[in-house]
Structures are given as structure tokens and as C-alpha cells.
N, C-alpha and C positions, 0 to 999 in steps of 0.2 A: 523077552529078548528075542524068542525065536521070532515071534513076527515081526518086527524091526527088522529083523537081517531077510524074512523074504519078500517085506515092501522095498527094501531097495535092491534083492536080485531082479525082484520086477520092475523096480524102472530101470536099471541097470541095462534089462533084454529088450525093454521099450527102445532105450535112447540106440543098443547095437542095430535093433530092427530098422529103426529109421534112419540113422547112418547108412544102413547099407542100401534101403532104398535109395537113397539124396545119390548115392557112389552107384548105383546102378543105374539110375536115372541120366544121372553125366554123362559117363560113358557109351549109353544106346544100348547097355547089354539088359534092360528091362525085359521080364517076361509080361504074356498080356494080364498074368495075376496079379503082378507087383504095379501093374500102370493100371487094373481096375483100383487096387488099395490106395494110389496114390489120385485117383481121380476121385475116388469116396473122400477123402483127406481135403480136397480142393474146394476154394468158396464157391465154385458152383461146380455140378457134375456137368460132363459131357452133354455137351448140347446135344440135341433130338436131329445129328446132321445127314443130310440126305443126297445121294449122287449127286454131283453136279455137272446135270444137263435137264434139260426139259421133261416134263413128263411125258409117260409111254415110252421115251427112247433107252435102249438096252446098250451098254458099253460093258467090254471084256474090262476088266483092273488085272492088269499084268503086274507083277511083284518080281525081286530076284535080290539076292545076296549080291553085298558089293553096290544096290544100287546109294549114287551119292544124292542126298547127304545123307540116308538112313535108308534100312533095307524094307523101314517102314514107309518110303514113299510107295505112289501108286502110279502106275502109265497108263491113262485109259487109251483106250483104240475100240475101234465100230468094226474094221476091215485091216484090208494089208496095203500096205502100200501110204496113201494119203486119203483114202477114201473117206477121214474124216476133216479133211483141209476146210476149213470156214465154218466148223459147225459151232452154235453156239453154247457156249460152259457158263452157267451160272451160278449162286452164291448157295453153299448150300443147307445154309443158316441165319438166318437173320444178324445184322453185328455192323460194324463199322471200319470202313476202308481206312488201314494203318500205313500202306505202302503200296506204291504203285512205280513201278521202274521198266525201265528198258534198257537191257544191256543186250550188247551184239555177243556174247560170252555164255556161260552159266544156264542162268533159267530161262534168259532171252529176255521177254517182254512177260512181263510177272505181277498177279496182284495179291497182298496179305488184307486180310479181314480178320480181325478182332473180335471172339462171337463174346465176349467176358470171360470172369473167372478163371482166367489164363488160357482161357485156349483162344485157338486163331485156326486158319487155315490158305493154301496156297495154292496158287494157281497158277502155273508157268509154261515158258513156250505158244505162249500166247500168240497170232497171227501180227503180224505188225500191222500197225492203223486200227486194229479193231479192239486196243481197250474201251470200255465203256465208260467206267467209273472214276473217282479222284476220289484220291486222300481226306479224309475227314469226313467223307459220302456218308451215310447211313445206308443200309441195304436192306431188303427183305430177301427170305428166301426161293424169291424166283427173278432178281433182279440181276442180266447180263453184266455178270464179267467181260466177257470178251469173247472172239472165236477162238479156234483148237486152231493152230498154227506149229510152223519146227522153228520156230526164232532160238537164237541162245547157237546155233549151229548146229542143229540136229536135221537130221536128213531126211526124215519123216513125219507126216504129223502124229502130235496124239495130244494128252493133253497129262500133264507131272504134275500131282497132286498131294499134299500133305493135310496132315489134321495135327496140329500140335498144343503141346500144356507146357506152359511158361518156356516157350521157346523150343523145348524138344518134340523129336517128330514120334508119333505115337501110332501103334498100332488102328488103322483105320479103323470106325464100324458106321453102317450108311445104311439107316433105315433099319436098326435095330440089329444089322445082320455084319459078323467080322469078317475082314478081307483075307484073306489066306496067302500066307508067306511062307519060300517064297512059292510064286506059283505062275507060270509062262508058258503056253496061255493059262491066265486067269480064271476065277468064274468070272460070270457076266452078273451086272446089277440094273436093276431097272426103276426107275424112279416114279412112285405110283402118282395118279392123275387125279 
């Protein structure tokens, strides 16, 4: 009898544990321990994703509370000002273009890529005229998204970047290494060659 009653307090604590992740997961209050458990859990783990921008080039990943839609987005910037007005952002995983838009609002001129197993990743504020890709594309990862533009109404360029699992934005990692939230300026990452 006794073990009867502590195979179902263990699934009992199974089924709270996972409830609470699925309820922390909703909400963005995920810590990076509960979004590593919940990507081990997922049919495929975290793609192998990598800056996106060319190789050798070094860009700061600016982070901050408050940023929308999650304070797991990331702002790249090179310099101050525009100094990275035109430069080219690329895929940074192999995967297939889900969405491509251009709104004068929001993200501006924006492209989502579907790397599998639920994740995806984003790419906004993109330069107007310089998306590269379409909807249904297949990509590799060094195939031009677009250039770093302030489309969406932003007054400077840079480039607003997401990594997400089944919809939600997740704490980045890029090239084995995690972004640091929040954190303005950023470290810098650099994309090896």
C-alpha cells in the first residue's frame, strides 16, 4: 500500500511541475532553468543558432526590462547613432521562412524562420526594400535576410531579434554562449568564420 500512495505522490509532483512550467512558460516569467527543462522536453533541442550577421563581424546584443514583446528580445547595434544603417543580418540557422511582413508600426519590415521542433526566430526593423527572402524559402545559415534598417518607426537602426519555442520568446544563446539580461550596453558577440 505504501508504494501505491508514493507512485501517485510522484506523479501527482510530476503533473504540479509541469503545470507550472506550461503557467510560467505563458506568462514570460520562465527562468533560463525552466526554458533549458522545457527545451530538453521538446522534439528537437535548441538549434546550434549563431549571430546573425556575417562572419568576423562583432555586434553589442543590448537587452532591457520592459523590452516588448519579451525582455528576452535582443537589439543588436555596431555603433551609436545608425552606424549600422544597411548592414546585412542573416539566418541564423538553417530552417524555413514562415513569415515575412511589412508593417509601417511594430516590427516594421520583419522576417520569422521556422528552424523545427518549435522554435523559430526573428528578425525586425528591417531596412525597407531590402528583404531578401519569401515565405516558404528554405534558408541555410548564412543566407540574407535583409539589411539592419529603423522601419516599424524607430529612430535608429539596429537590428530586434528573437529566438523562440512554440511561439514564446526565449532567452537567447548564439554560438553556445547566453545573452545577458537585462544588459545596456550588452556584451558583444561575434560570429566565427
Amino acid at each position: 500500500m505504501n508504494t501505491r500512495r508514493t507512485l501517485v505522490a510522484a506523479a501527482a509532483g510530476s503533473m504540479a511541475s509541469a503545470a507550472l512550467l506550461a503557467g510560467s512558460l505563458a506568462t514570460g516569467t520562465a527562468t533560463a532553468s525552466t526554458v533549458s527543462t522545457e527545451a530538453e522536453a521538446s522534439p528537437q533541442a535548441r538549434p546550434a543558432f549563431k549571430v546573425p550577421f556575417r562572419c568576423g563581424q562583432t555586434w553589442r546584443a543590448d537587452t532591457r526590462d520592459g523590452h516588448s514583446p519579451s525582455r528576452y528580445a535582443i537589439d543588436f547595434n555596431r555603433g551609436g547613432g545608425n552606424d549600422d544603417l544597411g548592414l546585412p543580418a542573416v539566418a541564423s540557422a538553417a530552417g524555413t521562412v514562415t513569415k515575412v511582413r511589412r508593417l509601417t508600426t511594430s516590427y516594421g519590415h520583419y522576417v520569422e524562420i521556422s528552424h523545427g521542433g518549435g522554435w523559430s526566430t526573428l528578425y525586425a526593423h528591417l531596412q525597407e526594400g531590402s528583404i531578401n527572402v519569401s515565405e516558404g524559402q528554405r534558408v541555410t545559415a548564412t543566407t540574407l535576410v535583409g539589411k539592419v534598417g529603423s522601419s516599424g518607426g524607430d529612430f535608429t537602426s539596429h537590428l530586434h531579434y528573437e529566438q523562440k519555442l512554440n511561439g514564446a520568446v526565449q532567452p537567447a544563446v548564439m554560438g553556445g554562449r547566453a545573452a545577458t539580461y537585462p544588459a545596456t550596453p550588452g556584451p558583444s558577440f561575434t560570429r566565427p568564420c
